[in-house]
DRENDO-1510 file (C-alpha; in Angstrom, 1 decimal, always signed):
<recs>
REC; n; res; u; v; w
REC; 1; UNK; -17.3; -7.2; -48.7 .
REC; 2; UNK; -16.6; -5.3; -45.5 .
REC; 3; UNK; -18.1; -7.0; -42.6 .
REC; 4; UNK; -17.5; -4.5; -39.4 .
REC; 5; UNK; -18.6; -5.7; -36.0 .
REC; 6; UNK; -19.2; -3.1; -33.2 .
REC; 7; UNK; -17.2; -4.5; -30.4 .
REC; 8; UNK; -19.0; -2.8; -26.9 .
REC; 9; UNK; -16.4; -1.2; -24.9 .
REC; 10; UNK; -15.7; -2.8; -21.4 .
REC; 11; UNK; -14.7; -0.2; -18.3 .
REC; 12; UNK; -13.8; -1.3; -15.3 .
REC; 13; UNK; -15.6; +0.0; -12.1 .
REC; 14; UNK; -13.3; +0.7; -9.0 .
REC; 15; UNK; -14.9; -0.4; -5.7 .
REC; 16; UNK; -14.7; +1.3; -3.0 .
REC; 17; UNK; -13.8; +1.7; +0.7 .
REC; 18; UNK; -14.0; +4.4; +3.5 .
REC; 19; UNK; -11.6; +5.0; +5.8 .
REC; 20; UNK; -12.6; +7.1; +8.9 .
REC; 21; UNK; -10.3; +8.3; +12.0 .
REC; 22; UNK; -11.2; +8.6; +15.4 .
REC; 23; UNK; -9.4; +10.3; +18.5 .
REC; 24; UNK; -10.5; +9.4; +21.7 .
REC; 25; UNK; -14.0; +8.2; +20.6 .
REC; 26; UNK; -14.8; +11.6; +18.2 .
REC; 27; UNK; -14.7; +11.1; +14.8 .
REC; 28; UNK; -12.4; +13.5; +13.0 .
REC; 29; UNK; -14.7; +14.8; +9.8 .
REC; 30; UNK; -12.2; +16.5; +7.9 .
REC; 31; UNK; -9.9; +13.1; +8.1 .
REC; 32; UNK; -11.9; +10.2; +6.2 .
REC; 33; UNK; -10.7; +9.1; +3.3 .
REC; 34; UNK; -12.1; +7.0; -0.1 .
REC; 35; UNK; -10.0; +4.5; -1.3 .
REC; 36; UNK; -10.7; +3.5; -4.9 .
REC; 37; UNK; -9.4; +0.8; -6.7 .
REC; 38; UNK; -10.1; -2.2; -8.8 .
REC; 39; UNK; -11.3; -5.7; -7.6 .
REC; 40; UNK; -9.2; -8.1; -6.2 .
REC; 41; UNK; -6.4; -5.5; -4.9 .
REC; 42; UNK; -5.0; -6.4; -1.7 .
REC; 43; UNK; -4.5; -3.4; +0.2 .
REC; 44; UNK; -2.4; -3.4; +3.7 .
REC; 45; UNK; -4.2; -1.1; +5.9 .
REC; 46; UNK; -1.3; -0.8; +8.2 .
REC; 47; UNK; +1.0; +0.5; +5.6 .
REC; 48; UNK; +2.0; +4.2; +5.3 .
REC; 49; UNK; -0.4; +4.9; +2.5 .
REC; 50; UNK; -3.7; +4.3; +4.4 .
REC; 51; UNK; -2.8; +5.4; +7.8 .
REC; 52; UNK; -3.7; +9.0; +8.0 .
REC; 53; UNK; -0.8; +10.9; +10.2 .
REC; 54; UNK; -2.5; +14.2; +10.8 .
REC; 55; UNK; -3.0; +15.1; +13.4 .
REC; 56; UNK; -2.4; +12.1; +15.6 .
REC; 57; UNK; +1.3; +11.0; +14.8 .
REC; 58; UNK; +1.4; +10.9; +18.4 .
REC; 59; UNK; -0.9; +8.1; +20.3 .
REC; 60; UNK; -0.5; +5.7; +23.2 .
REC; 61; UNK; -2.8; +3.2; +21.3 .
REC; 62; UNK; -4.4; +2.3; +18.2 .
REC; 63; UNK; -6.6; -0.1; +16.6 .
REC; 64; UNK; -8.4; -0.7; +13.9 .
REC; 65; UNK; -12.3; -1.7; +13.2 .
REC; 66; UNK; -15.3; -1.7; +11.7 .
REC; 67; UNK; -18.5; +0.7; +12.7 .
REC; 68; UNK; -20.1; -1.6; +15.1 .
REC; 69; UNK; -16.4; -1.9; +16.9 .
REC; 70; UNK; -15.0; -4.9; +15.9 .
REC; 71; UNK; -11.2; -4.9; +16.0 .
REC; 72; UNK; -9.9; -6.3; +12.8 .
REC; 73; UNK; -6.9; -8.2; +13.3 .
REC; 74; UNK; -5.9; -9.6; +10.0 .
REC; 75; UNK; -5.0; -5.6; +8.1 .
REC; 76; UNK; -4.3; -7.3; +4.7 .
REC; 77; UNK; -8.2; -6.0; +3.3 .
REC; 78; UNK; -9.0; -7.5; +0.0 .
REC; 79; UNK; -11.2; -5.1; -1.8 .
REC; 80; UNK; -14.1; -7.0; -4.1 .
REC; 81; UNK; -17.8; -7.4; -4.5 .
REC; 82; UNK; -17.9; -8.3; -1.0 .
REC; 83; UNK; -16.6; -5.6; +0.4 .
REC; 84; UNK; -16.9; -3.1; -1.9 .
REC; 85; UNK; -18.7; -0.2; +0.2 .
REC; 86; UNK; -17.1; -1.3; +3.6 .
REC; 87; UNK; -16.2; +1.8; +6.0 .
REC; 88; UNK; -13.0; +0.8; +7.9 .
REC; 89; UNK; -11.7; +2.7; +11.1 .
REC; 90; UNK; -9.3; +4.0; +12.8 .
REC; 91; UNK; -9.1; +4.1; +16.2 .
REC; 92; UNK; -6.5; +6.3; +17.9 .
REC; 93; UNK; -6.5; +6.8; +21.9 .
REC; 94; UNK; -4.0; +10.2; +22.2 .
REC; 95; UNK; -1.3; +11.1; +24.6 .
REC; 96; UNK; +1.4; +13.5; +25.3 .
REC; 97; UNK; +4.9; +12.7; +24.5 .
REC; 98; UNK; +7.8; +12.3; +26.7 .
REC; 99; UNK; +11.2; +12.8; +25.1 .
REC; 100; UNK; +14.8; +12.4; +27.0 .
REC; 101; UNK; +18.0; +13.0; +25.3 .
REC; 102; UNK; +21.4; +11.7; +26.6 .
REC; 103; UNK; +24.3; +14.3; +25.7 .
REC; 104; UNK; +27.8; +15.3; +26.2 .
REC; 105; UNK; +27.8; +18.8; +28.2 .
REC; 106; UNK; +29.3; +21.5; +25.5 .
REC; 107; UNK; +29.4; +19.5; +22.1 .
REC; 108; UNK; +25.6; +18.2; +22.8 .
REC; 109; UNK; +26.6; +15.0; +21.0 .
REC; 110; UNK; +23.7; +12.9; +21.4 .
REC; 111; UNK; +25.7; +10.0; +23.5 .
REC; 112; UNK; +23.1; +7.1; +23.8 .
REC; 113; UNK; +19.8; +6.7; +21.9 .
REC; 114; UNK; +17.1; +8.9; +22.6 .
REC; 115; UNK; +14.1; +7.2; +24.9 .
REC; 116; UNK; +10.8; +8.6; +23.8 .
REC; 117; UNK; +7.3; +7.9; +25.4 .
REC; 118; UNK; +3.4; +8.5; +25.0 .
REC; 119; UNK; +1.8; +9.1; +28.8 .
REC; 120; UNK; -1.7; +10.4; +29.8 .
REC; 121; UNK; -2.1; +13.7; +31.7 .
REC; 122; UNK; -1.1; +13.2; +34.9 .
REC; 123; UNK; +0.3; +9.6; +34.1 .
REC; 124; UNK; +3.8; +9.5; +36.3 .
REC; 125; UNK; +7.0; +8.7; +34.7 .
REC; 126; UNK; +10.6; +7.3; +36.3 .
REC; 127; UNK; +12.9; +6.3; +33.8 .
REC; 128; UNK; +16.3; +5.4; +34.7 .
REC; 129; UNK; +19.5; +7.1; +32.9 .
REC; 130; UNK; +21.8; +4.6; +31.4 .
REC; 131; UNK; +25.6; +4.1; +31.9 .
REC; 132; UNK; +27.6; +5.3; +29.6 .
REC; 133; UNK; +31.3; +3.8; +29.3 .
REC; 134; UNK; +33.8; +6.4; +30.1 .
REC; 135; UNK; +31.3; +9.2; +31.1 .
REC; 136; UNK; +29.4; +10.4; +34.2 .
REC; 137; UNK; +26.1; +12.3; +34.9 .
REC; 138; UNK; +27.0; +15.6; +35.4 .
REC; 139; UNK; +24.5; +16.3; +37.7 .
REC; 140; UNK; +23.5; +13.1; +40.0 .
REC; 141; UNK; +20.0; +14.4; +40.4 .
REC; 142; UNK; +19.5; +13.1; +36.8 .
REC; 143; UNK; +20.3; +9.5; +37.5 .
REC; 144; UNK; +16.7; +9.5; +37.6 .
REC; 145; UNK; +14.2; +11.3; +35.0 .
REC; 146; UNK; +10.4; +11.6; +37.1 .
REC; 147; UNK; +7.8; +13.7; +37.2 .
REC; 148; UNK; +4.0; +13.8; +36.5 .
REC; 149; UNK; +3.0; +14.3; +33.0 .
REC; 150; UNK; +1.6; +17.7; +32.3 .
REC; 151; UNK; -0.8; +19.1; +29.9 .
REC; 152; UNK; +2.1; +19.5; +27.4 .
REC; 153; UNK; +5.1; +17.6; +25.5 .
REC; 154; UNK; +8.3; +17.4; +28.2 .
REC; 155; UNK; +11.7; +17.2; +26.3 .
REC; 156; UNK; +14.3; +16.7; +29.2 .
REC; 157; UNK; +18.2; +16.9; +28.4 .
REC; 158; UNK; +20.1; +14.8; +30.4 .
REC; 159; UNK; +24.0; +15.8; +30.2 .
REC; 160; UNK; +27.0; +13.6; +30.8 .
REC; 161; UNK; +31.0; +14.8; +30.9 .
REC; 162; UNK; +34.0; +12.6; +30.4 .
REC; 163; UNK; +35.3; +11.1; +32.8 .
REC; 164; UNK; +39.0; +11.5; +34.1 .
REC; 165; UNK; +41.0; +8.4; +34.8 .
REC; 166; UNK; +44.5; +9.5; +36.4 .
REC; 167; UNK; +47.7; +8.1; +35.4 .
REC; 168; UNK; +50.4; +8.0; +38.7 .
REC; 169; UNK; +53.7; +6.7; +38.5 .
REC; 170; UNK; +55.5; +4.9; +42.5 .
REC; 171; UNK; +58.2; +3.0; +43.1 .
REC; 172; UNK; +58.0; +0.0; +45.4 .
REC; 173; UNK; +60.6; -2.4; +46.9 .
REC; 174; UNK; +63.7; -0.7; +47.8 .
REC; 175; UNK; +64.0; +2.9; +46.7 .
REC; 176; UNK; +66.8; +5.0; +47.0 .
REC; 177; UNK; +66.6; +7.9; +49.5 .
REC; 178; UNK; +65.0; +11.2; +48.1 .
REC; 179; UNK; +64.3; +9.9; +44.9 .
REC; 180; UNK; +60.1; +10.6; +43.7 .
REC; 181; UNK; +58.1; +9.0; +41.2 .
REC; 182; UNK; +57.7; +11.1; +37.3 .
REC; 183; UNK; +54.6; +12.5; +36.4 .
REC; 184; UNK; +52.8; +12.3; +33.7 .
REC; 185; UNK; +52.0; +15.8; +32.6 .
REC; 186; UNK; +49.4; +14.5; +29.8 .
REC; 187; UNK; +47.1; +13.1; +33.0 .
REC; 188; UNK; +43.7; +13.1; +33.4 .
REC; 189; UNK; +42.9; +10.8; +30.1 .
REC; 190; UNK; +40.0; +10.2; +29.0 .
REC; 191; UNK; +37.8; +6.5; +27.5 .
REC; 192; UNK; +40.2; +5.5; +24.8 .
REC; 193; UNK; +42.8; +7.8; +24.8 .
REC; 194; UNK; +46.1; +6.5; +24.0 .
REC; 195; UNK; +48.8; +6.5; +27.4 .
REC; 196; UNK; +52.6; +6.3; +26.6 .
REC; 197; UNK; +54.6; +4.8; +29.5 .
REC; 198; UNK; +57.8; +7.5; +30.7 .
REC; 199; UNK; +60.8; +5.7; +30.3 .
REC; 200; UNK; +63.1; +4.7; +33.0 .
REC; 201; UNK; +64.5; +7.0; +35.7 .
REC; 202; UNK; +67.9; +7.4; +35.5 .
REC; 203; UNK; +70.3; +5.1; +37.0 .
REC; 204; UNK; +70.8; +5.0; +40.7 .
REC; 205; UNK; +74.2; +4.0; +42.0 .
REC; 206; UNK; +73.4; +0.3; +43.4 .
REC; 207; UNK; +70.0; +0.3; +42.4 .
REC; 208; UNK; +68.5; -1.7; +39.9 .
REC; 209; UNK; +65.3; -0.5; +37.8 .
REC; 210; UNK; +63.1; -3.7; +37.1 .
REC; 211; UNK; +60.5; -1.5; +35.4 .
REC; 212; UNK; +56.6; -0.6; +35.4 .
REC; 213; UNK; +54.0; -2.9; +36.4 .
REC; 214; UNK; +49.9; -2.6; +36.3 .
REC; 215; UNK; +48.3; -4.8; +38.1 .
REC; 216; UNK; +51.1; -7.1; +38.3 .
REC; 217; UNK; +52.1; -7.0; +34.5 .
REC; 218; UNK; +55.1; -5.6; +33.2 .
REC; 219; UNK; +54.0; -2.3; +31.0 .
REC; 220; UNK; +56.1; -0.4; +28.5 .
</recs>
């Protein structure tokens, strides 16, 4: 004998969440989202994956809430019976973005990381350029980015040029009459360039050479 038992099939039945986006208080229709997914699934609403970019990758501020406006501060959202149905938002307060980049004049290699900002309309800005070893601001007036904020993005290209650093060869003590110092034909250098000492001038009838000196130290 055959006994057959109908076994009822079980389906799970995703719960639900809605996430909405706001810009500066208006609710962006075309933006909210439905999140479904199983009980118990922990969901990080900070994460890539439920933070909507469009259009508002830009913002000076954003928090996150429920419809009556309270901020939610823990962003690890557990979706279950509870709080299946719950609306979740986004709250973004927009701005206008301020961009500075630090480059060598000619090559445009980008010499010191980019500084980047998010200001209001009419917001004023004054953001010191750095100092960068072995180069100089090729125009002073940039030591200094400022302004007023406008209505759109401001990029601003602040350019820099190596610096020369001269190499000059004198004798001191007692020199004989008429004789001059070399030069080094490979001066200006440059931040890290290699500098090879000239050699010795020839011999001077009762004169001794002792050498080059830097600072005091004996260089050769």
């Amino acid at each position: 004998v055959t006994v057959k038992f109908d076994v009822p099939k079980v389906t799970a039945i995703p719960y639900t969440i809605t996430l909405e986006y706001y810009v500066d208080g208006v609710k962006k229709a075309d933006a909210t989202e439905t999140v479904k997914t199983l009980a118990g699934t922990e969901i990080d609403l900070t994460s890539a994956s439920y933070q909507k970019s469009w259009p508002y990758t830009v913002f000076i501020n954003r928090t996150i809430s429920t419809p009556e406006g309270s901020v939610l501060t823990d962003t690890t959202y557990t979706i279950d019976a509870d709080t299946n149905g719950t609306t979740i938002c986004y709250n973004y307060e927009s701005g206008i973005p301020l961009t500075i980049n630090y480059l060598e004049q000619g090559s445009n290699e980008v010499l010191y990381d980019q500084y980047t900002d998010v200001l209001k309309t009419g917001e004023e800005y004054s953001v010191g350029s750095p100092e960068i070893t072995g180069y100089e601001l090729v125009n002073d007036a940039n030591a200094t980015v400022e302004g007023s904020m406008g209505s759109q993005p401001i990029t601003v290209n602040v350019y820099y040029t190596q610096t020369d650093y001269t190499v000059t060869y004198e004798f001191t003590g007692n020199v004989p009459e008429g004789l001059t110092a070399p030069v080094d034909s490979n001066s200006p250098y440059h931040y890290q360039d290699t500098v090879t000492i000239l050699g010795e001038p020839a011999d001077q009838t009762g004169y001794t050479f002792h050498g080059w000196t830097l600072d005091g130290a004996a260089v050769s």
